[in-house]
C-alpha positions as CSV (number, residue, x, y, z in Angstrom):
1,X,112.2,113.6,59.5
2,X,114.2,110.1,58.7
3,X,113.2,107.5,61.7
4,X,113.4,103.9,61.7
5,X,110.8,101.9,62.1
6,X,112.5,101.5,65.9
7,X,112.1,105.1,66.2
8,X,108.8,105.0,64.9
9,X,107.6,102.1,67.4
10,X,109.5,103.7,70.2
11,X,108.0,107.1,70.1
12,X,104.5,106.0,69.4
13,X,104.8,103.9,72.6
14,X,106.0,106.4,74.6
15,X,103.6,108.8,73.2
16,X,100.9,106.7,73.7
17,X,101.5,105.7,77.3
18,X,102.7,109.3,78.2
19,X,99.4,111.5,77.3
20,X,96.8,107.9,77.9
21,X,94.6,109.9,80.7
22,X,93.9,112.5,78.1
23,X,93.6,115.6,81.5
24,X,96.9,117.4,79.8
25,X,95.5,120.8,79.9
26,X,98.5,121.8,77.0
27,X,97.9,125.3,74.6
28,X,95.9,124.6,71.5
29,X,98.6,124.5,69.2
30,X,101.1,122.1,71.3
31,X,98.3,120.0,71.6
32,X,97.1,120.1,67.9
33,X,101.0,118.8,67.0
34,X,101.1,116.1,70.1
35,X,97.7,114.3,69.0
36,X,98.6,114.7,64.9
37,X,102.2,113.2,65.4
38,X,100.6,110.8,68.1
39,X,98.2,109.5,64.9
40,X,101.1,109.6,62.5
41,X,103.5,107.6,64.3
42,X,100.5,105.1,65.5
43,X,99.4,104.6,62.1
44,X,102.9,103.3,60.9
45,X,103.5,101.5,64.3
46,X,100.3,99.7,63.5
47,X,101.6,98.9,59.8
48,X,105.3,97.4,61.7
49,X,103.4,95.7,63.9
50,X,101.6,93.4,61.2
51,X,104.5,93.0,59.4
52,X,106.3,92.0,62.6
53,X,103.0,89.0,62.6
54,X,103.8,88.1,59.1
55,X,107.0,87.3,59.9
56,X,106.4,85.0,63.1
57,X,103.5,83.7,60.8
58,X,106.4,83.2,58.3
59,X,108.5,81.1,61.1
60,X,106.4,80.2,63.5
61,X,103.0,78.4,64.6
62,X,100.5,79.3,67.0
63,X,100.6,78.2,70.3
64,X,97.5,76.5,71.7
65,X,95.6,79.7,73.3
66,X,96.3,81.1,70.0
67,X,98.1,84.6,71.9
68,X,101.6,84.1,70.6
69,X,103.5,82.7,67.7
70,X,106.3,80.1,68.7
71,X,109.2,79.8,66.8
72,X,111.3,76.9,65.8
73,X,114.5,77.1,67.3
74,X,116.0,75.9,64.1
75,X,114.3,79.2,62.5
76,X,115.3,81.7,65.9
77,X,118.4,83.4,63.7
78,X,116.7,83.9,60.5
79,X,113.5,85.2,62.4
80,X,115.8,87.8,64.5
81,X,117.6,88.7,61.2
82,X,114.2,89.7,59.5
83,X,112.6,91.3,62.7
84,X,115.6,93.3,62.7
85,X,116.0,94.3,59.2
86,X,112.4,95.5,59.7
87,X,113.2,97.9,62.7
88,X,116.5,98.8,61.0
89,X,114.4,100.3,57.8
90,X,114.2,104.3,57.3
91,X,111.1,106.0,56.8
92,X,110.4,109.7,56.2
93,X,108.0,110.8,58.6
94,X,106.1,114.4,58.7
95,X,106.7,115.5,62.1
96,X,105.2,118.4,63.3
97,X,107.6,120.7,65.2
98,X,107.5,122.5,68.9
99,X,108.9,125.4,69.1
100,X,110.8,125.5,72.6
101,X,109.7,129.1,73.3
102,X,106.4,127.8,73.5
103,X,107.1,125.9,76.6
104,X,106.8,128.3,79.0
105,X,106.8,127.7,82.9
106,X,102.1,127.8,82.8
107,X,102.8,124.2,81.1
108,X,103.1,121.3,83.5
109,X,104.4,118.3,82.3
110,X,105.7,114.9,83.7
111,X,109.3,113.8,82.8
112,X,107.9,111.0,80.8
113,X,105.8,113.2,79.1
114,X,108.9,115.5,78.5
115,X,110.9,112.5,77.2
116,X,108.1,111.5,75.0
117,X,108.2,114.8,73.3
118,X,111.8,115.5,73.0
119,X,112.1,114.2,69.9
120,X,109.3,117.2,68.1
121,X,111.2,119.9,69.6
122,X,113.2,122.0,68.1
């Protein structure tokens, strides 16, 4: 499946947040595909995420309590550009597929947990 690297960081979130308590009580093979696309899509979040520090590195300096990068408002335009070139990039990802079917009314699932999953069913 094509997803930008905004898709990627998206879902991963949303994942992530969604299924955090880890008591989903899902069938084995739902659950198998929710925790291997959950790894995938972390993995390559992880990867924007440093490249998204290289480039405040790039443009910016550390603030004091060394949490955040500041950036110089002469460099805010080029920054944004490059930030959102990043997102904008395509990556093929190996999504694992739900099968609607195998949804059936036993499973009980939040809407954010349904949201989260939308986009691996098919």
């Amino acid at each position: 499946m094509k997803l930008t690297n905004n898709e990627i960081y998206t879902y991963a979130k949303a994942l992530g947040d969604a299924f955090a308590d880890g008591s989903q009580k899902l069938p084995i093979k739902i659950s198998f595909y929710l925790q291997k696309n959950k790894n995938i899509l972390s993995d390559l979040a992880s990867d924007i995420e440093k490249s998204k520090i290289e480039i405040a590195k790039t443009y910016g300096v550390l603030n004091e309590e060394k949490t955040q990068y500041v950036i110089d408002p002469d460099k805010i335009d080029i920054t944004n550009k490059e930030l959102n070139d990043l997102f904008d990039l395509e990556q093929d990802v190996q999504i694992h597929m739900i099968n609607i079917d195998n949804l059936n009314d036993d499973i009980v699932i939040t809407t954010a947990q349904m949201e989260a999953i939308m986009f691996m069913i098919e």
